[in-house]
N, C-alpha and C positions, 0 to 999 in steps of 0.2 A: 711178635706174639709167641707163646710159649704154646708149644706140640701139650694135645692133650695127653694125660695119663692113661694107662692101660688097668687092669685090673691087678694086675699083679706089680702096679706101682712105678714101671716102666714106660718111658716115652717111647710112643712110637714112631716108626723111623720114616721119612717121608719118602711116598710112594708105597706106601706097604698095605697090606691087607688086598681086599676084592676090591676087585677095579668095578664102578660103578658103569653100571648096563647103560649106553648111550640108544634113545629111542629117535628113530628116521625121523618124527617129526622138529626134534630138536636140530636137524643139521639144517644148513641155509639153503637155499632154493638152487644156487649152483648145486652143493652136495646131492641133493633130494635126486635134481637131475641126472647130474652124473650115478646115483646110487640106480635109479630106477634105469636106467639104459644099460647098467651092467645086468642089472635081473633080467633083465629082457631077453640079454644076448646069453647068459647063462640057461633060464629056461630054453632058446629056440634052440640051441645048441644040442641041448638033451630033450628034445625034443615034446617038450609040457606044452600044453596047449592053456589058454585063460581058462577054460569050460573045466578043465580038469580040477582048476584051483578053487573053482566056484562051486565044483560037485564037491569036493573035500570040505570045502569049509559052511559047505550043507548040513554035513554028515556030522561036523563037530558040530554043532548046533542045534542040531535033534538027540545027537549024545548028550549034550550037558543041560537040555532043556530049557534053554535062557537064549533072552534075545541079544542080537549085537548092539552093544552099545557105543562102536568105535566104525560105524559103517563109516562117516564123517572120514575120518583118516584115513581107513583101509579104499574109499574110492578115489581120494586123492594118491595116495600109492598106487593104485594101477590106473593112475588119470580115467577115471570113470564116474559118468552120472551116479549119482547116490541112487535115482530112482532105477537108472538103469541095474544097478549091482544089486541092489535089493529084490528085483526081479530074476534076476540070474539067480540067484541062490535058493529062492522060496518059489515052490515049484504049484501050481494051484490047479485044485482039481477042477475040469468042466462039467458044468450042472446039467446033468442026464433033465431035458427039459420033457423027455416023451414022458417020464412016470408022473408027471403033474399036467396031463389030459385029464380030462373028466369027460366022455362021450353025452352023460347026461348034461351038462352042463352046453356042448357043442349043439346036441339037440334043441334046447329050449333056445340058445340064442341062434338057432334057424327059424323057431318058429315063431318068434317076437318078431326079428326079421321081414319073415316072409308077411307077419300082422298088419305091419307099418306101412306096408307096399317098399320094402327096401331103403326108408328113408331114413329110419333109425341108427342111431350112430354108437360107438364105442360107449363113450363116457355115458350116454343116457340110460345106455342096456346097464351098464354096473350100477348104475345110483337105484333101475325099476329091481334088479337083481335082490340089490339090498332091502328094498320095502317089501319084496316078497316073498322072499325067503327067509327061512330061520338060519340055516345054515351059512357063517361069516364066510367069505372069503376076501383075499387080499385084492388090490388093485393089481398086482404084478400077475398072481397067475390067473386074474382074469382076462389079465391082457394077451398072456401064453396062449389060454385056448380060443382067445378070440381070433388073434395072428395066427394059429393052427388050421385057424374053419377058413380064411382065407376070405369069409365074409367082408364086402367092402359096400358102402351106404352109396347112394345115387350121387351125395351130393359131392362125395369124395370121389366116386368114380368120373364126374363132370368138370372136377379142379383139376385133378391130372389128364384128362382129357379135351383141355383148351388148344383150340391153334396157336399153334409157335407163329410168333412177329417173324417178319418178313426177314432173314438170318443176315444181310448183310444192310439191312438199315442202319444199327446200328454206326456205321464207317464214314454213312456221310454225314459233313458238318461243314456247313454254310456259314458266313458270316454277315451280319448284320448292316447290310449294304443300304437298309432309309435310314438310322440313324436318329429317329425322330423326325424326320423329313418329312410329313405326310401330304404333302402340297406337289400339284404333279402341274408341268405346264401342258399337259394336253390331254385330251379324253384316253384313256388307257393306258398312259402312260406305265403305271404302276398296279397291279393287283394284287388285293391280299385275301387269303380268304384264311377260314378256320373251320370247327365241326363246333356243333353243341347239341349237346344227350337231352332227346324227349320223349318220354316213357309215354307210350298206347296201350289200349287194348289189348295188341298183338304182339305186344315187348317194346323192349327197348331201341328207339331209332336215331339214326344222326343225322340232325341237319345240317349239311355242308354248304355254305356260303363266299362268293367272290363278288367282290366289291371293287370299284377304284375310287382314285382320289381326286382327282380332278372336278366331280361333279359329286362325287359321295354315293353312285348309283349302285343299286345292288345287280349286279350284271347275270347271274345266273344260281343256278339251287337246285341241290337235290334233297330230299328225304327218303334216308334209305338204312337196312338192315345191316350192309356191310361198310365198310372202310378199309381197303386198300390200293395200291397203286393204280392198280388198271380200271378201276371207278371215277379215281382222282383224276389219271390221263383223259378219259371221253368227258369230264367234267367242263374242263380246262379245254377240250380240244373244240366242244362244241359253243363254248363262250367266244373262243376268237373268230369262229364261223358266223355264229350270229350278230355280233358287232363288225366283222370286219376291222379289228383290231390287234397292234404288234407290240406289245410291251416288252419293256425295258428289263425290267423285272418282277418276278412274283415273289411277295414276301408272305412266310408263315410262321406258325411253331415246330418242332420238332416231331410229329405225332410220324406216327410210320405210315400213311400213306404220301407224307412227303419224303421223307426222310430214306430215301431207298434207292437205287441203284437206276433202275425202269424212269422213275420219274425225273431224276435228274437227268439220264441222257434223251428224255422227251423234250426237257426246257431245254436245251442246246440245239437240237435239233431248230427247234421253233426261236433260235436269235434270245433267248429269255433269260436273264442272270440269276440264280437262283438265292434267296436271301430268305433267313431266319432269323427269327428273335435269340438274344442271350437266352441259357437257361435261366429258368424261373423268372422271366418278366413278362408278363403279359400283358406292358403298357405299349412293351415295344411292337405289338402287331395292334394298335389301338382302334382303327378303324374296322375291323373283325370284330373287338370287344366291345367296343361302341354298338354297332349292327342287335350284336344277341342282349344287352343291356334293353335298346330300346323291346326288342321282339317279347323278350318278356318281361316287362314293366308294362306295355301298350297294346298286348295279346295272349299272351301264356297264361299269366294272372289272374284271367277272367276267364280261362276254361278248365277243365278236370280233363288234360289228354289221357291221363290213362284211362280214362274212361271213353276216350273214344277211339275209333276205328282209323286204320293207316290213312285211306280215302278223306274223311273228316276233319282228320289234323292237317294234310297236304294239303285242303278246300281253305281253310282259313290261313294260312299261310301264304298261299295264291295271291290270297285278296288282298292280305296286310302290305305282302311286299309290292304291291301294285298300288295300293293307297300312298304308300312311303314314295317310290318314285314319282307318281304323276301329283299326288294332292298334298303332301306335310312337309310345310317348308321347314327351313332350315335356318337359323342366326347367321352362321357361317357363311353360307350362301344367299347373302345381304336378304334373306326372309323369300330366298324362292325355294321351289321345289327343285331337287336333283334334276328332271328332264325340263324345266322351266330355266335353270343357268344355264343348262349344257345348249338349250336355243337360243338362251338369250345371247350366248359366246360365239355361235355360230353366224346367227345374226351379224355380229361388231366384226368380225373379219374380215 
C-alpha cells in the first residue's frame, strides 16, 4: 500500500510525524495493573495521598463548571466504587434543620395532642393540619417539627413498649418425636397441649389446654392473662399431681412458653422427652387442634365473650370441658365418652 502524500506532494516517511497519545484504558488488564501499581508506588513515594487527588479534581470541576463524564474510567483507574468517588469529590452541604422550626406550628400540635388524650398520631395531625389551615406545608418539614416536639401517640409509645420474648427461647428446637403417632398404649402416656386467644370483657385471654391420647381426655386448663414459662411449668406440674401420671412425652408448638430454657430443663427433670411440631404444621400437634376446633364449633359460637367477664367465660368453659369428658362420646372411642373408655380399659385388665 502506498504511504499517503503530504501537502507539499511528498511521502511521508514511516514513523514520522506526532506519535498518537495512547489512553490507559486502551492497554490490557495486565498493562492497566502493572500501570496502576506503579502510580501507586510513585504517589506513596512522594508522598500524595488519594484525598489530595479527589480535592484536585474537585477544584477542576468547579473551575470548568461541567460534570465528569469519564467517572466510569477514572474509578476503574484508582480501583474505586463509582459511587464511592463521586462522593469523595462532591462535597455536600448539611441542611441546618433548626431554621425550619416553626414554634407555632409545635404549639398547635401539642394542643391537638393533648385534644385527642395523646392518641393522635403523625400522619393524621398533617392530613387535620391541611383541612385547617390555609397555610401549605410539606410532609417533610412537618415531619422535622413533629420529631423536634418529640411528641410520641399512646399507641406508638405501647409498640415499643411491649415485653421482649423470653431472650433465649429462641435456641431451643425439639424435634418431632409423635410423628403422626397420636395413639398412646396407656393413660398419659403422651401429652399435648396448646393456647388459643379469647377476647373478654377484660381483654384478651389464653386458653391453655393439656390433653392425652390414650382416652382423648382433656386433663387440665387454665384461662389466663399471661403466657409464659413459669405459668406453663405449675400448669404441667399440677396435671401430673392430679392424675398421678408420668409421660413419655409432651408434644407442642413452638410458642415461648414452651420453647425456653426453664421449661425444657422442668421436662427432664420430670423423665419427659420434649417434642414439637415442624414449623408451620399444625396438623402435627392435632389432638390440641382438634380440642379448640370442637370448643369453638360446640361453645364459643353461641356466646359474645367479649362481652362477657373473665368469671363468665372460665364458668362455661368449666362445664363444656366436663360435659366433653364425662357425657360426648367419641367415634374413635368405639362411641364412648373419654372417662367411659378409660373405665372401660381399666376394667378388661
Amino acid at each position: 500500500m502506498n504511504n499517503l502524500e503530504s501537502k507539499s506532494g511528498k511521502s511521508k516517511k514511516p514513523n514520522s510525524g506526532r506519535r498518537k497519545r495512547v489512553s490507559i484504558n486502551e492497554l490490557c488488564e495486565e498493562d492497566r495493573d502493572l500501570y496502576q501499581d506503579i502510580m501507586e508506588e510513585i504517589l506513596e513515594e512522594r508522598g500524595v495521598k488519594q484525598q489530595e487527588i479527589f480535592e484536585k479534581i474537585r477544584k477542576r470541576k468547579e473551575e470548568k463548571s461541567k460534570q465528569f463524564r469519564n467517572i466510569s474510567k477514572i474509578s476503574l483507574v484508582l480501583k474505586l466504587n463509582r459511587t464511592s468517588f463521586y462522593y469523595s469529590c462532591s462535597k455536600k452541604e448539611k441542611i441546618d434543620k433548626k431554621k425550619y422550626i416553626d414554634h407555632e406550628l409545635i404549639n398547635w400540635i401539642n394542643l391537638e395532642a393533648k385534644n385527642s388524650n395523646f392518641v393522635i398520631g403523625r400522619d393524621k395531625l398533617y392530613q387535620k393540619y391541611l383541612l385547617t389551615h390555609q397555610k401549605r406545608i410539606s410532609s417533610y418539614l412537618f415531619r422535622l417539627n413533629y420529631e423536634f416536639n418529640q411528641y410520641k401517640s399512646r399507641a406508638y409509645q405501647k409498640k415499643k413498649s411491649k415485653k421482649n420474648k423470653e431472650e433465649k427461647f429462641s435456641r431451643i428446637w425439639a424435634s418431632d418425636l409423635v410423628q403422626g403417632n397420636f395413639k398412646s398404649n396407656y393413660f398419659g402416656e403422651k401429652l399435648h397441649a396448646d393456647i388459643k386467644f379469647i377476647k373478654t370483657k377484660e381483654g384478651m385471654r389464653f386458653l391453655h389446654v393439656i390433653t392425652e391420647t390414650f382416652s382423648n381426655t382433656v386433663l387440665n386448663w387454665t384461662l389466663s392473662d399471661i403466657r409464659d414459662s413459669a405459668s406453663t411449668i405449675k400448669l404441667v406440674q399440677d396435671t401430673l399431681d392430679k392424675h398421678q401420671i408420668k409421660p413419655t412425652i409432651f408434644h407442642s408448638d413452638h410458642g415461648i412458653e414452651y420453647a425456653n430454657f426453664a421449661f425444657s430443663k422442668f421436662l427432664k427433670n420430670v423423665n419427659t422427652k420434649q417434642s414439637m411440631s415442624p414449623k408451620g404444621n399444625s396438623l402435627a400437634n392435632r389432638p390440641s387442634e382438634f380440642i379448640f376446633a370442637l370448643i369453638q364449633r360446640e361453645l364459643l359460637d353461641f356466646y359474645e365473650t367479649d362481652k362477657m367477664l373473665d368469671s363468665e367465660v372460665n364458668s362455661i368453659i368449666s362445664k363444656y370441658f366436663s360435659w366433653y369428658n364425662f357425657e360426648r362420646p367419641q367415634s374413635n372411642l368405639n362411641w364412648k365418652t373419654p372417662h367411659g373408655f378409660l373405665t372401660h380399659a381399666t376394667l378388661s385388665v
